[in-house]
Residue frames as a rotation matrix with the C-alpha (Angstrom) as fourth column:
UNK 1
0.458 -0.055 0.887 -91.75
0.672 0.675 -0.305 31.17
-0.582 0.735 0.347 -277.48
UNK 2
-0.376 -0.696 -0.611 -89.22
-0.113 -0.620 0.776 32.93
-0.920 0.361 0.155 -279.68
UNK 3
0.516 0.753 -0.409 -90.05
-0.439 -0.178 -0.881 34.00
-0.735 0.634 0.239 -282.96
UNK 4
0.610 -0.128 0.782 -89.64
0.434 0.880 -0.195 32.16
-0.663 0.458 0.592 -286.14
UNK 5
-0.328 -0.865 0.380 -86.55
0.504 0.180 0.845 32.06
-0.799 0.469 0.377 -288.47
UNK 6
0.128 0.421 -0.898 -87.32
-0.666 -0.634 -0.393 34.49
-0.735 0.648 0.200 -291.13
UNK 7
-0.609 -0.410 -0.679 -85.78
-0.791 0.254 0.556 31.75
-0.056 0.876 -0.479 -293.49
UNK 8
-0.950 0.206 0.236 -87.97
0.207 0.978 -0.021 29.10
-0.235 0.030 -0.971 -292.31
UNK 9
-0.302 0.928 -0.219 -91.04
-0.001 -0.230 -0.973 30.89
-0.953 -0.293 0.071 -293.57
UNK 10
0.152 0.227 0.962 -92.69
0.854 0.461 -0.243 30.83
-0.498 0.858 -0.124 -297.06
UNK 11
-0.419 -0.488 -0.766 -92.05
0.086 -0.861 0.502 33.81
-0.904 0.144 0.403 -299.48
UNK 12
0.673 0.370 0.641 -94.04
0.664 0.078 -0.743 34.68
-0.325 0.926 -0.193 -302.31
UNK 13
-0.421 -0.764 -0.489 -91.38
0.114 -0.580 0.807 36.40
-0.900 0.284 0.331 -305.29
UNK 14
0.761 0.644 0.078 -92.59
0.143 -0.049 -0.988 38.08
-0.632 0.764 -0.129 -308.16
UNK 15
-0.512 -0.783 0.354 -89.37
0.356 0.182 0.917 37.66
-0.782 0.595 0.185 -311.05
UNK 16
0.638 0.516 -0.571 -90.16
-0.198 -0.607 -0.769 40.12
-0.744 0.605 -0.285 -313.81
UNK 17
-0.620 -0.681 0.390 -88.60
0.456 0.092 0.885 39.42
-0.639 0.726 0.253 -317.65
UNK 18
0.461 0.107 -0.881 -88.15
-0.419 -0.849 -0.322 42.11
-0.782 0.517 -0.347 -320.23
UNK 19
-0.351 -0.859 0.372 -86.59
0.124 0.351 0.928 39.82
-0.928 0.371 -0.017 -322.31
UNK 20
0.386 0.581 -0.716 -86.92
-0.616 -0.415 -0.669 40.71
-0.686 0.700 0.198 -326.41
UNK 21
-0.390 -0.528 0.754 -86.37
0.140 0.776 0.615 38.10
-0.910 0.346 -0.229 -328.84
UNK 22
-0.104 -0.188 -0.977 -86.26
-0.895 -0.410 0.175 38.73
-0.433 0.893 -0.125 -332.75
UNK 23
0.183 0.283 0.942 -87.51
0.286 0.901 -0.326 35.85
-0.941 0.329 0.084 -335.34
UNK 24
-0.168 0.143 -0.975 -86.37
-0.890 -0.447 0.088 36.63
-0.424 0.883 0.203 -339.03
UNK 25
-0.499 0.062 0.864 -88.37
0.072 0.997 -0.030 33.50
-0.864 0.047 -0.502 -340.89
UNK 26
-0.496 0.169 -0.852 -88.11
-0.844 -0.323 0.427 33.69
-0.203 0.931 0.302 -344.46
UNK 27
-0.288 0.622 0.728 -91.18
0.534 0.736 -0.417 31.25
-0.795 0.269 -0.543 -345.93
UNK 28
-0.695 0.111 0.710 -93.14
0.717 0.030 0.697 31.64
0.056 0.993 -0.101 -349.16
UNK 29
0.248 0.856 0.453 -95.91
0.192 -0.502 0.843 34.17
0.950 -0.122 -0.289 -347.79
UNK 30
-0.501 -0.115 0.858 -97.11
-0.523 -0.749 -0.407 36.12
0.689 -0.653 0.315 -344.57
UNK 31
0.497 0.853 0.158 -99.55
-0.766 0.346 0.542 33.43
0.407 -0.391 0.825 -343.72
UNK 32
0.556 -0.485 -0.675 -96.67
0.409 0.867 -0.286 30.71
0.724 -0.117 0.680 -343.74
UNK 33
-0.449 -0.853 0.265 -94.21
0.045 -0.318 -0.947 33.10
0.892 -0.414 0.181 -341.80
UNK 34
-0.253 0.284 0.925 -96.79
-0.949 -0.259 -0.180 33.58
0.188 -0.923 0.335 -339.09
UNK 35
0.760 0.492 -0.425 -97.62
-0.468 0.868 0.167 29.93
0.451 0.072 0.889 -339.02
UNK 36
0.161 -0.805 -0.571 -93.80
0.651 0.521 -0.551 28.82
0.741 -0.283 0.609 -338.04
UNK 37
-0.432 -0.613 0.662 -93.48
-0.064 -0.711 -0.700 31.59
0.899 -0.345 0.268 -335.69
UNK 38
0.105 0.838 0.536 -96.55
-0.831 -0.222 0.510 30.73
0.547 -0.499 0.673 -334.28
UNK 39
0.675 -0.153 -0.722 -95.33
0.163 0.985 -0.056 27.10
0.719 -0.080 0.690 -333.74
UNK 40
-0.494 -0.686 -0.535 -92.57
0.630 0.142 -0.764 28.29
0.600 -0.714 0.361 -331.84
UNK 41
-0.396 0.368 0.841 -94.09
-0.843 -0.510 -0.173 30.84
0.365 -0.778 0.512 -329.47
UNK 42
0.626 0.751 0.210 -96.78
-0.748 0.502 0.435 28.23
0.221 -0.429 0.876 -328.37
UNK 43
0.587 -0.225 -0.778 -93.92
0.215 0.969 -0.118 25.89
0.780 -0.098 0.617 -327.94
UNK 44
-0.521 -0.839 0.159 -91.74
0.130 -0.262 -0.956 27.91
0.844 -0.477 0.246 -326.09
UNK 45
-0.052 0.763 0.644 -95.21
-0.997 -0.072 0.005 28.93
0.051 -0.642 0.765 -323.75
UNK 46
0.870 0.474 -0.136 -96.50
-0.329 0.764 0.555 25.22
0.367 -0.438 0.821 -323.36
UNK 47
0.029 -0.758 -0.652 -92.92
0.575 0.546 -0.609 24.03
0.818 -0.357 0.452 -321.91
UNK 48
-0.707 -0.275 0.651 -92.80
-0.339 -0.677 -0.653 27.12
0.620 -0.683 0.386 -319.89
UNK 49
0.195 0.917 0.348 -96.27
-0.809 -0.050 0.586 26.14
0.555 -0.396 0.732 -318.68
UNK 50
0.429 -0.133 -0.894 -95.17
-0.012 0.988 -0.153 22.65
0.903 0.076 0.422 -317.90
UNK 51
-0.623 -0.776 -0.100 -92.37
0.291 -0.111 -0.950 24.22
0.726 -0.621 0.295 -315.32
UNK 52
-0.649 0.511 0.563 -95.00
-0.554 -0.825 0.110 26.66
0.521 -0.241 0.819 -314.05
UNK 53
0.432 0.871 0.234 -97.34
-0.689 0.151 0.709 23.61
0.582 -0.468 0.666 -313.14
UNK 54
0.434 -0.476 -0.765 -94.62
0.299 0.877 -0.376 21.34
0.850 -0.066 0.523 -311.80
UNK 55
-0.516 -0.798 -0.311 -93.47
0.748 -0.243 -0.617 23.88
0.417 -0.551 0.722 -309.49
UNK 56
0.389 0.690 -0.610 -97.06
0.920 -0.321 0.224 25.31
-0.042 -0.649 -0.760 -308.59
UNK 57
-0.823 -0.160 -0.545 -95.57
0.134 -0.987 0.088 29.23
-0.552 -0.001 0.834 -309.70
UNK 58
0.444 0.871 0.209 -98.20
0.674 -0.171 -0.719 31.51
-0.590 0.460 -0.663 -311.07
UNK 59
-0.736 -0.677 -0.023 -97.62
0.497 -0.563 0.660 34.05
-0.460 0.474 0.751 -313.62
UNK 60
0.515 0.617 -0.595 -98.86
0.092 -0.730 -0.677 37.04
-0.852 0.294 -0.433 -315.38
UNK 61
-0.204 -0.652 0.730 -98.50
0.926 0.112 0.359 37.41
-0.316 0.750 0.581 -318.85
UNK 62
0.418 0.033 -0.908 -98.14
-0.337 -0.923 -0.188 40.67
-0.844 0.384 -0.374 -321.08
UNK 63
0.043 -0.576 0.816 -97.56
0.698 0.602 0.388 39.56
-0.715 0.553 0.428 -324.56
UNK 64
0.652 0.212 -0.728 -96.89
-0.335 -0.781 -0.528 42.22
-0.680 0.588 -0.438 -327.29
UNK 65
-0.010 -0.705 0.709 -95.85
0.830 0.390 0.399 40.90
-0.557 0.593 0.581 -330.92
UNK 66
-0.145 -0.417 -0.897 -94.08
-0.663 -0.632 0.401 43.46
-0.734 0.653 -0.185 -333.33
UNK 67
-0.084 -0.564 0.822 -93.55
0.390 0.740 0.548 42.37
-0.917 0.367 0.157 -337.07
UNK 68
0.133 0.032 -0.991 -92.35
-0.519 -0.849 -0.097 44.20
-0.844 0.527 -0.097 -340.15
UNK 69
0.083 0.149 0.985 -92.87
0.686 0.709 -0.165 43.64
-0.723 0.690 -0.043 -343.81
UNK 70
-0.393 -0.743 0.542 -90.61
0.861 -0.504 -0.065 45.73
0.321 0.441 0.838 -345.95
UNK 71
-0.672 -0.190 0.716 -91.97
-0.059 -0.950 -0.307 49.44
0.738 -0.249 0.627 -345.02
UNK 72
0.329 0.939 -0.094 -95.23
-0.266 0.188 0.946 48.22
0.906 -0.287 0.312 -343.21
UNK 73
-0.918 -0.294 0.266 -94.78
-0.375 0.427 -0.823 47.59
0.128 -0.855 -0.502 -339.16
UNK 74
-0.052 0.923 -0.382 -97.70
0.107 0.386 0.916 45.57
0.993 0.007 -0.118 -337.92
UNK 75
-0.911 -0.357 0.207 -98.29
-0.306 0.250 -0.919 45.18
0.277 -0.900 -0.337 -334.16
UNK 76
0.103 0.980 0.170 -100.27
-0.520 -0.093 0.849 43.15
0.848 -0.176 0.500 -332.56
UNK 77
-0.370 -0.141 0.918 -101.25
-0.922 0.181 -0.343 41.62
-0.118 -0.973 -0.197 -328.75
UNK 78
-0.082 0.282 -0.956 -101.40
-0.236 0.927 0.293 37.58
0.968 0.249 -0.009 -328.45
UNK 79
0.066 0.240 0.969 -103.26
-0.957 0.292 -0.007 35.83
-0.284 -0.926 0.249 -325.74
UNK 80
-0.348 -0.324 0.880 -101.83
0.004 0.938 0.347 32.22
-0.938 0.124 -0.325 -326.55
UNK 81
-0.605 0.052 0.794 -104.03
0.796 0.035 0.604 31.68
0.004 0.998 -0.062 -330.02
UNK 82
0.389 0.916 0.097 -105.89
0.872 -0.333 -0.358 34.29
-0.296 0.224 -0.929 -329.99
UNK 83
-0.672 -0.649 0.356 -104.56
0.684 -0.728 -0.037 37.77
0.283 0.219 0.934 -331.41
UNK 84
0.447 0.864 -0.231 -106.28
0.892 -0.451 0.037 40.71
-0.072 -0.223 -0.972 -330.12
UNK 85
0.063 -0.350 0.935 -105.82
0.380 -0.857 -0.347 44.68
0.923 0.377 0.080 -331.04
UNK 86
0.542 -0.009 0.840 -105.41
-0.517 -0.791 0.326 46.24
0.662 -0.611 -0.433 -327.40
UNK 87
-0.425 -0.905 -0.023 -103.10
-0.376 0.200 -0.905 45.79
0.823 -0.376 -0.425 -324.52
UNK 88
0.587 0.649 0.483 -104.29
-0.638 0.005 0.770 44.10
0.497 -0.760 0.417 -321.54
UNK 89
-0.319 -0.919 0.230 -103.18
-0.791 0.125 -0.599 42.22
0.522 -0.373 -0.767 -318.66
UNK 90
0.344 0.726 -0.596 -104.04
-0.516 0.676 0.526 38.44
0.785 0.127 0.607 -317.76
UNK 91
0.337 0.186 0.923 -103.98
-0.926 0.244 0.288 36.26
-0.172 -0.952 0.254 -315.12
UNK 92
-0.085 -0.156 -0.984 -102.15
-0.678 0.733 -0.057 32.84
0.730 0.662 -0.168 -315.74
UNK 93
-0.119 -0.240 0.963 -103.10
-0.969 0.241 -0.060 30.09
-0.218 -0.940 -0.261 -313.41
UNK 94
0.945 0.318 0.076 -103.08
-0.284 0.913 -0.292 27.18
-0.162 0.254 0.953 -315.49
């Protein structure tokens, strides 16, 4: 029996993005500015998710938000809604 086609086998690929994406969203306060920003992120994540379960891919996430207010930088690490102060590294299998 001759050995299988390398193409006819399955292949797990791990696709890595570094991609950085800037938000300048001028609102009446800090509470409003994180409120619309927040709206998009979680939209842009629940569509992604959508693909992610339609096509049965897992994924690891690393999320790290930046955001400055005139001299002040803030940073902080977002696990979907939750904000947390340290870096860490999650499983996504939903």
């Amino acid at each position: 029996m001759s050995a299988p086609d390398p193409m006819d086998r399955d292949v797990r690929v791990m696709f890595t993005d570094n991609s950085t994406r800037d938000y300048i969203v001028t609102a009446s306060n800090i509470k409003e500015a994180e409120e619309v920003f927040d709206l998009i992120f979680n939209h842009m994540e629940q569509s992604v998710n959508d693909l992610l379960k339609q096509y049965s891919v897992g994924k690891k996430t690393k999320v790290w938000v930046e955001y400055q207010l005139d001299k002040y930088n803030y940073m902080t690490e977002e696990d979907n809604d939750f904000l947390v102060s340290h870096i860490y590294d999650k499983e996504d299998n939903d």
